[in-house]
C-alpha positions as MATLAB code, in Angstrom:
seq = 'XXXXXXXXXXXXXXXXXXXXXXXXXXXXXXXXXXXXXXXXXXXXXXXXXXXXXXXXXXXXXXXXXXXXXXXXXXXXXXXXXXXXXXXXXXXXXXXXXXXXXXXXXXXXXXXXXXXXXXXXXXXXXXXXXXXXXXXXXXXXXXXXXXXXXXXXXXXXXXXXXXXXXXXXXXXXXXXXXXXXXXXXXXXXXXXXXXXXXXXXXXXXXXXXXXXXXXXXXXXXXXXXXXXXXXXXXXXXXXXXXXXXXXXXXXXXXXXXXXXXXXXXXXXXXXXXXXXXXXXXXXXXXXXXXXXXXXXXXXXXXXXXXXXXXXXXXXXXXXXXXXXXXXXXXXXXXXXXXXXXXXXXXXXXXXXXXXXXXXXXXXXXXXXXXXXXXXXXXXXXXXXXXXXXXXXXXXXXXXXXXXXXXXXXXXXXXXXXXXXXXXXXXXXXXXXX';
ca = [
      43.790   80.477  117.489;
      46.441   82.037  115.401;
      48.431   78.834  113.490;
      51.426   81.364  114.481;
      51.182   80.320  118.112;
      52.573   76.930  116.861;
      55.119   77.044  115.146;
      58.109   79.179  115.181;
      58.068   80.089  111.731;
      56.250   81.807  109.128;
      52.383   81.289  108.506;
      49.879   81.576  105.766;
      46.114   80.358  105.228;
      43.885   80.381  102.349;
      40.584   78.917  101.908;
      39.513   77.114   98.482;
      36.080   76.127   97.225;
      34.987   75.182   93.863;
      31.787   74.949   91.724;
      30.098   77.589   92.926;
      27.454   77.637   89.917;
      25.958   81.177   90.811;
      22.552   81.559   90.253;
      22.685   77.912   88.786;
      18.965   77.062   87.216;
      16.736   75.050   88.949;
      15.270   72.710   86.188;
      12.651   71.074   88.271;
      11.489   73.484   90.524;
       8.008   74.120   88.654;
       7.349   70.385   89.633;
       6.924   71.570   92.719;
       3.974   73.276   94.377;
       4.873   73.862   97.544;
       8.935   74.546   97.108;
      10.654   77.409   99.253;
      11.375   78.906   96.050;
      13.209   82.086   96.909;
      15.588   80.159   99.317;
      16.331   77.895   97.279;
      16.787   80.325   93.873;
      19.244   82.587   96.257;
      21.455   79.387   97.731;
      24.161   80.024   95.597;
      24.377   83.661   95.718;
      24.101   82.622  100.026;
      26.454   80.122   99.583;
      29.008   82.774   98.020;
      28.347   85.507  100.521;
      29.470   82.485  103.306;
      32.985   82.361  101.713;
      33.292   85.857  101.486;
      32.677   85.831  105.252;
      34.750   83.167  106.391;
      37.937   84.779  104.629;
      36.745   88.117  106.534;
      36.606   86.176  109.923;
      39.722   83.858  109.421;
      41.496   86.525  108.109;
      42.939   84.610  105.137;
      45.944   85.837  103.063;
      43.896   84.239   99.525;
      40.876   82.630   98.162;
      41.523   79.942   95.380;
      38.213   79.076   93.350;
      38.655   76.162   90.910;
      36.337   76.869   88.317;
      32.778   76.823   87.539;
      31.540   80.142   89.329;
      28.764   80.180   86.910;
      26.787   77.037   85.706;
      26.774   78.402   82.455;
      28.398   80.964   79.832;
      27.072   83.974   82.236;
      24.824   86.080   79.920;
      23.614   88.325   82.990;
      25.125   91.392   83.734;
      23.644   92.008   87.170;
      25.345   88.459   88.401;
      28.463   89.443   87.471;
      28.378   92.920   89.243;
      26.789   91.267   92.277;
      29.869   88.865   91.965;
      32.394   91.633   91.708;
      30.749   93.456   94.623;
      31.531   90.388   96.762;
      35.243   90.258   95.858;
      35.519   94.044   96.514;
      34.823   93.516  100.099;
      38.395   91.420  100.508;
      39.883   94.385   99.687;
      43.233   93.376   98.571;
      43.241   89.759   99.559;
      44.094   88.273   96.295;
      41.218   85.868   95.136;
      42.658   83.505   92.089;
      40.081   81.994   89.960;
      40.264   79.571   87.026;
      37.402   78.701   84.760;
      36.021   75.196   84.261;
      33.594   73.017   81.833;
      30.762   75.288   82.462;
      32.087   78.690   83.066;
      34.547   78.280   80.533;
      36.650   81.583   79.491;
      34.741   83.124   76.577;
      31.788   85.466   75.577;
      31.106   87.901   78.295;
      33.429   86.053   80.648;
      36.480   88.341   78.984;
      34.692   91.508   79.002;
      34.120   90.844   83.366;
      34.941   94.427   84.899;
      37.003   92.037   87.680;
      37.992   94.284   91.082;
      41.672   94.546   91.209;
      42.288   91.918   93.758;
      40.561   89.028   91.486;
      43.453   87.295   88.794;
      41.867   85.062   86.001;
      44.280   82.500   85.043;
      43.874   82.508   81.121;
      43.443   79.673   78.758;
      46.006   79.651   76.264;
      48.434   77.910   78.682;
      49.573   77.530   82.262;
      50.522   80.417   83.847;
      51.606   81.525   87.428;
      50.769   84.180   89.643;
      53.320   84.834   92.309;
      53.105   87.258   95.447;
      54.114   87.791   99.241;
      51.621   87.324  102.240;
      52.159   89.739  105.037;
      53.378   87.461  107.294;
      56.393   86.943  104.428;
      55.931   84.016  103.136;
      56.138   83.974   98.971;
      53.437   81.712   96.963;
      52.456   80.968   93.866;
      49.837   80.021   92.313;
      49.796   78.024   88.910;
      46.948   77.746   86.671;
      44.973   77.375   83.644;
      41.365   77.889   82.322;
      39.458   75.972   80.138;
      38.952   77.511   76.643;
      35.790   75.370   75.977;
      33.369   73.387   77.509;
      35.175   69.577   77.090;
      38.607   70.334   77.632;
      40.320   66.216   77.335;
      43.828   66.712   77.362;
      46.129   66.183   80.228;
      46.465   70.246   81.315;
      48.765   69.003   84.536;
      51.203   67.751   82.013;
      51.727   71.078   81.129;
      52.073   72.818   84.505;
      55.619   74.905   85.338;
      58.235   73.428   87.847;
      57.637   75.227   91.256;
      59.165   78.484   92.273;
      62.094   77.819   94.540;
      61.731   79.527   97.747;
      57.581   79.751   97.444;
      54.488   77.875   98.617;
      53.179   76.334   95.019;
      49.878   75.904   94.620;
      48.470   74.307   91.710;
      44.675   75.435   90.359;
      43.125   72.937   88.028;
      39.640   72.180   87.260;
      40.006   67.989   86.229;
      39.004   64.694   86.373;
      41.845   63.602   88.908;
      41.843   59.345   89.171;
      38.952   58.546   86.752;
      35.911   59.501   88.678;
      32.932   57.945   86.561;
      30.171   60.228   88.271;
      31.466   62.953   86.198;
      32.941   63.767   82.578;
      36.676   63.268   82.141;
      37.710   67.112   81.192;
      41.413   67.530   81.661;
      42.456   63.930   83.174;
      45.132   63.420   85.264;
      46.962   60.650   87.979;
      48.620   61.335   90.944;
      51.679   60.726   89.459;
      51.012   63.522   87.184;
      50.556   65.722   89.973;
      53.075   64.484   92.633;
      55.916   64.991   89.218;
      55.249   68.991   89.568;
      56.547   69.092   93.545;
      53.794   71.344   94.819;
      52.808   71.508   98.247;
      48.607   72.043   97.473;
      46.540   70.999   94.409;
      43.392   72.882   94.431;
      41.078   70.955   92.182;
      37.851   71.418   90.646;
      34.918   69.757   89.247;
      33.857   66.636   91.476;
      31.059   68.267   93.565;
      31.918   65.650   96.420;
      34.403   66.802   98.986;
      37.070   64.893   98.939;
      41.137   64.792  100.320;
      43.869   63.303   98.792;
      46.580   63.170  101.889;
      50.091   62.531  100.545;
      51.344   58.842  100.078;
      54.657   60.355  102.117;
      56.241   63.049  103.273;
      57.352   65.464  100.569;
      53.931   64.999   98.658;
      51.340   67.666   97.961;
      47.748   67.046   99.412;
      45.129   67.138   96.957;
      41.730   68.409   97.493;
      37.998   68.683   95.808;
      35.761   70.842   98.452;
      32.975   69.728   96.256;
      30.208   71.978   95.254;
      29.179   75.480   98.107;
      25.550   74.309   97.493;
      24.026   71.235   96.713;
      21.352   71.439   93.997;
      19.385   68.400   93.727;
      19.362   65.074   95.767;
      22.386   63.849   94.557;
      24.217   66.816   95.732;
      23.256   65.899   99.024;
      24.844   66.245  102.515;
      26.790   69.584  103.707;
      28.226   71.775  101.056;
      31.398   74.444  101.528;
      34.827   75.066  101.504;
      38.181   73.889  102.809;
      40.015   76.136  105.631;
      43.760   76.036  105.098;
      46.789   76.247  107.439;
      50.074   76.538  105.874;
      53.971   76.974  106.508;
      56.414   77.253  103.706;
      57.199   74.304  103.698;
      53.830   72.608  103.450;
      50.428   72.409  105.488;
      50.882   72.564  109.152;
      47.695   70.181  109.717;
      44.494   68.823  107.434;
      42.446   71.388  105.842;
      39.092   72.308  107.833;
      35.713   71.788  106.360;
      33.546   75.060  106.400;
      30.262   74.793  105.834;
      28.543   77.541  103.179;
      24.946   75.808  102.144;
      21.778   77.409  103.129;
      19.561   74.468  102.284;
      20.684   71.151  102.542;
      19.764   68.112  100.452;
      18.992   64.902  102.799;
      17.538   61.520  102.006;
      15.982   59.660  104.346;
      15.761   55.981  104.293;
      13.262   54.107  105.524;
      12.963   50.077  105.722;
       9.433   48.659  106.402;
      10.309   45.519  108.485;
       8.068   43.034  110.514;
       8.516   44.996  113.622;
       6.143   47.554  111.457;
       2.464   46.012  112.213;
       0.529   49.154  111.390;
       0.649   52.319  109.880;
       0.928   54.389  113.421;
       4.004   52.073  113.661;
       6.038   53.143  110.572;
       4.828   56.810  111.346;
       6.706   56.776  114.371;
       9.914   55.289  112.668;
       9.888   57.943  110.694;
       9.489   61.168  113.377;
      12.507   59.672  114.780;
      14.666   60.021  112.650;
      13.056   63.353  111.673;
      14.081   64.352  115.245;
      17.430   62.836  114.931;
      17.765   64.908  111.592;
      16.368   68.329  113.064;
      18.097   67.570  116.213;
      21.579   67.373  114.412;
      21.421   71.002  112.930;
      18.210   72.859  114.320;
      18.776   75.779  111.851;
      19.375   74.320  108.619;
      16.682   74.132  106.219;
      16.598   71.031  105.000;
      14.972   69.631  101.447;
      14.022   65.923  102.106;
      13.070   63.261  100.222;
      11.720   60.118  102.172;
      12.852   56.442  100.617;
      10.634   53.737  101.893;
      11.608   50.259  101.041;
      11.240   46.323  102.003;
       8.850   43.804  101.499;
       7.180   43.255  104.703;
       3.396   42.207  105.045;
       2.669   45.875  106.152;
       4.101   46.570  102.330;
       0.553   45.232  100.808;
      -1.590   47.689  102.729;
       1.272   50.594  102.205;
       0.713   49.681   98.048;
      -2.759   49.146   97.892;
      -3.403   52.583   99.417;
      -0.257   54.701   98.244;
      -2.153   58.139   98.126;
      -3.116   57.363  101.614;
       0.192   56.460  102.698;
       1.774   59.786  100.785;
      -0.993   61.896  102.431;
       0.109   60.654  105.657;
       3.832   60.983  105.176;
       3.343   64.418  104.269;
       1.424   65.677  106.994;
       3.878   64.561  109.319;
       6.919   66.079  107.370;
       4.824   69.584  107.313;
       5.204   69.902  110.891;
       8.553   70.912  111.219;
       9.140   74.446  109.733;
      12.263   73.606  108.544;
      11.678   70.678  106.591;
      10.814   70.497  102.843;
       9.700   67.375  101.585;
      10.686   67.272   98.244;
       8.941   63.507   96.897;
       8.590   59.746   98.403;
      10.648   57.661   96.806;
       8.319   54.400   96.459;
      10.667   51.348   96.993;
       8.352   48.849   98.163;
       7.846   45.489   97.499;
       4.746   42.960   97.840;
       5.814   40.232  100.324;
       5.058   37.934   97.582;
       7.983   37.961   95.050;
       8.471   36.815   91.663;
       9.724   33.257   92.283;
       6.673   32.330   94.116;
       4.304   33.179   91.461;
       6.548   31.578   88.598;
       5.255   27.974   90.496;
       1.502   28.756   89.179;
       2.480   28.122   85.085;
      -0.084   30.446   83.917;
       1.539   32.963   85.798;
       5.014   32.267   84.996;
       4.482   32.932   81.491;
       1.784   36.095   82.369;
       5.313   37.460   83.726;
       7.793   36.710   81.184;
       5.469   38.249   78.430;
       5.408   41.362   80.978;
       9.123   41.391   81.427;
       9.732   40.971   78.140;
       7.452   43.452   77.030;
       8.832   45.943   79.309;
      12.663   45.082   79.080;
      12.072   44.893   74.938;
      10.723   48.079   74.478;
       8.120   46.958   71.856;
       4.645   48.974   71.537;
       5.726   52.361   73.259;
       2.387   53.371   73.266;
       0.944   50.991   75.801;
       4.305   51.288   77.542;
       3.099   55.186   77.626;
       0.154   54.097   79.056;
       1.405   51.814   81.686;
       4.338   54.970   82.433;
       1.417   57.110   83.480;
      -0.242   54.148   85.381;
       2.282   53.442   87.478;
       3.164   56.626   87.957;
      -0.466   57.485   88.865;
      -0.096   54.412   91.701;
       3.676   55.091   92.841;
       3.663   59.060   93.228;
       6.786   58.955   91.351;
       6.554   60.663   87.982;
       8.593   59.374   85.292;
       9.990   62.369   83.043;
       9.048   62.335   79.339;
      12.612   62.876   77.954;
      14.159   60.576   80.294;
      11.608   57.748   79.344;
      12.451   58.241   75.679;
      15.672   57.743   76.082;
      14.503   54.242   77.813;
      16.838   55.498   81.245;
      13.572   54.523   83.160;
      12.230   51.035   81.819;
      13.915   49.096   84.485;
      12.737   51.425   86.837;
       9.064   50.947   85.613;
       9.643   47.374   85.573;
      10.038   47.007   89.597;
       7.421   49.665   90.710;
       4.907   47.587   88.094;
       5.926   44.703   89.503;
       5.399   45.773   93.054;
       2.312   47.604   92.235;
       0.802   45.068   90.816;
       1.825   42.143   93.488;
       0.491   44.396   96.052;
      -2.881   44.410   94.205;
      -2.676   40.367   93.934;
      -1.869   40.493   97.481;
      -4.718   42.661   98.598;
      -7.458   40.941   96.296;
      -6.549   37.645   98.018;
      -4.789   35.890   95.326;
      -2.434   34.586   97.653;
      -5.034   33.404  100.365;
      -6.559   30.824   97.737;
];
């Protein structure tokens, strides 16, 4: 229903998404022997062509991206016509675009053969684009792109006062309140953005959806639509674009979520309790919520990674026989067609823990010259060795650069730890 039919006055909507990453390399995929490949190389490019079709079908007077359509300095010429072939058919619906940390405005970015209806804010300074919807109502639009890759100056700071009269928009790609998941190019408060008196902030860079309502009336909302398409497991969940309804004056109610992704990242958590006394009994844990998750959207493709954690007894036979219990796990994921199972996260524990076996002295100090060891980083080369051990026993491959960079020794610590337990556990250690 037209947002017309409620109120008396003028209308305008817009959609906005962010971080598109077009044709964004997939570092990992060659880990993977049985990946849906294609699908997942042509998300993005999906992803895109889902926008485009939204503003066709909602009839949208603009589309506001906030940086990052490419993951990278795009070097590929048939991208960028593809991309211009998918603004052409808006026609003349204006589509206003600022770059970001990883499409930032230089090399071939400057020599893009953009359709008429695309403006590129530029990146010396902020700049605004003003123009009339056909319903009447004037916006603009203020921006700036990023000239570089780490852009860590305040750009809001530098934003115009609003255009009397208009709906002002502003178009930033930043690091708005801190975030630590991601690098803090072009910070800025709320303060900072409240000062400018807009009625929208369309923000980039945070690939988590997220809405900033106004503190009170007279205050701009501010909104991240995250990322169209998740990449990896931490871009999980659904990925897409905000739906906006507007007056003049400000939005007439909270922007909709619009969903864009073709494949969508999903972990699945698992917790091996004492209610788990066999195999056959964790198996059928885990088709339930397999049918909860296929049963929530039937036609999404989804790329799944199964967690399993706890420390019940059932954890000893689980650890002793991990390629078993993988094997298993995977044969029940591969019968649903639109399931991927992308790895089994190994979180298990022995029932036995670490306090227990710190009683027995010889083994106290067996573990504290294995903690130590580990924690230290002393004799890489048996810590190389044990890597590929425990990787070997987990399923979960530890990756070379990351393990120089000692990201993973913690994480080696608890799988050894488990692993090992488990192998005290089923050699009857514990029974003596």
């Amino acid at each position: 229903m037209n947002i017309a039919t409620h109120f008396s006055g003028k209308s305008l909507k817009f959609i906005h998404c962010a971080d598109l990453h077009i044709d964004s390399p997939l570092r990992k995929l060659s880990t993977y022997t049985d990946a849906p490949v294609d699908k997942i190389k042509s998300a993005t490019r999906h992803a895109f062509e889902k926008i485009i079709q939204h503003c066709l079908d909602e009839n949208v007077d603009f589309l506001l991206i906030s940086g990052d359509l490419f993951d990278g300095n795009c070097r590929d010429f048939n991208t960028i016509l593809w991309i211009c072939s998918q603004a052409r058919r808006l026609g003349e619906t204006p589509i206003l675009i600022v770059h970001g940390n990883h499409d930032y405005a230089n090399g071939l970015a400057r020599l893009i053969p953009w359709p008429k209806n695309v403006h590129l804010f530029p990146c010396e300074a902020p700049s605004t684009k003003t123009f009339q919807t056909t319903s009447g109502i004037a916006v603009a639009v203020h921006g700036q792109s990023y000239s570089r890759p780490a852009v860590k100056e305040n750009l809001a700071l530098g934003f115009p006062s609003p255009v009397a009269g208009a709906f002002n928009i502003g178009l930033l790609h930043c690091n708005f309140e801190g975030s630590s998941h991601h690098d803090p190019y072009a910070p800025c408060k709320r303060d900072d953005l409240v000062s400018k008196e807009y009625q929208y902030w369309a923000l980039g860079h945070i690939h988590k959806a997220i809405i900033y309502e106004p503190a009170k009336p007279g205050e701009p909302w501010i909104v991240y639509p995250g990322n169209i398409q998740g990449r990896h497991i931490r871009e999980s969940g659904p990925k897409g674009c905000y739906l906006v309804s507007a007056k003049q004056d400000g939005l007439a109610r909270k922007p909709e979520f619009l969903s864009t992704d073709t494949l969508r990242w999903h972990e699945l958590k698992l917790e091996v309790t004492a209610s788990h006394s066999c195999m056959e009994d964790l198996l059928l844990s885990l088709e339930k919520k397999l049918e909860a998750l296929i049963n929530a959207d039937s036609k999404q493709t989804t790329a799944l990674r199964v967690h399993l954690y706890g420390k019940a007894s059932l954890c000893k036979e689980l650890l002793s026989n991990w390629p078993k219990t993988e094997l298993q796990i995977r044969d029940l994921c591969s019968q649903y067609q639109n399931i991927w199972l992308e790895k089994i996260k190994n979180g298990l524990q022995a029932a036995q823990d670490l306090d227990e076996l710190r009683e027995n002295p010889l083994f106290s100090e067996i573990i504290e010259d294995f903690e130590h060891l580990l924690g230290s980083g002393e004799h890489r080369e048996i810590l190389e060795s044990w890597a590929k051990e425990v990787a070997k026993a987990t399923g979960d491959l530890v990756h070379k650069s990351q393990w120089d960079q000692g990201k993973n020794i913690s994480q080696i610590v608890e799988k050894s730890r488990a692993y090992l337990l488990g192998q005290l556990s089923e050699g009857g250690f514990f029974e003596d």
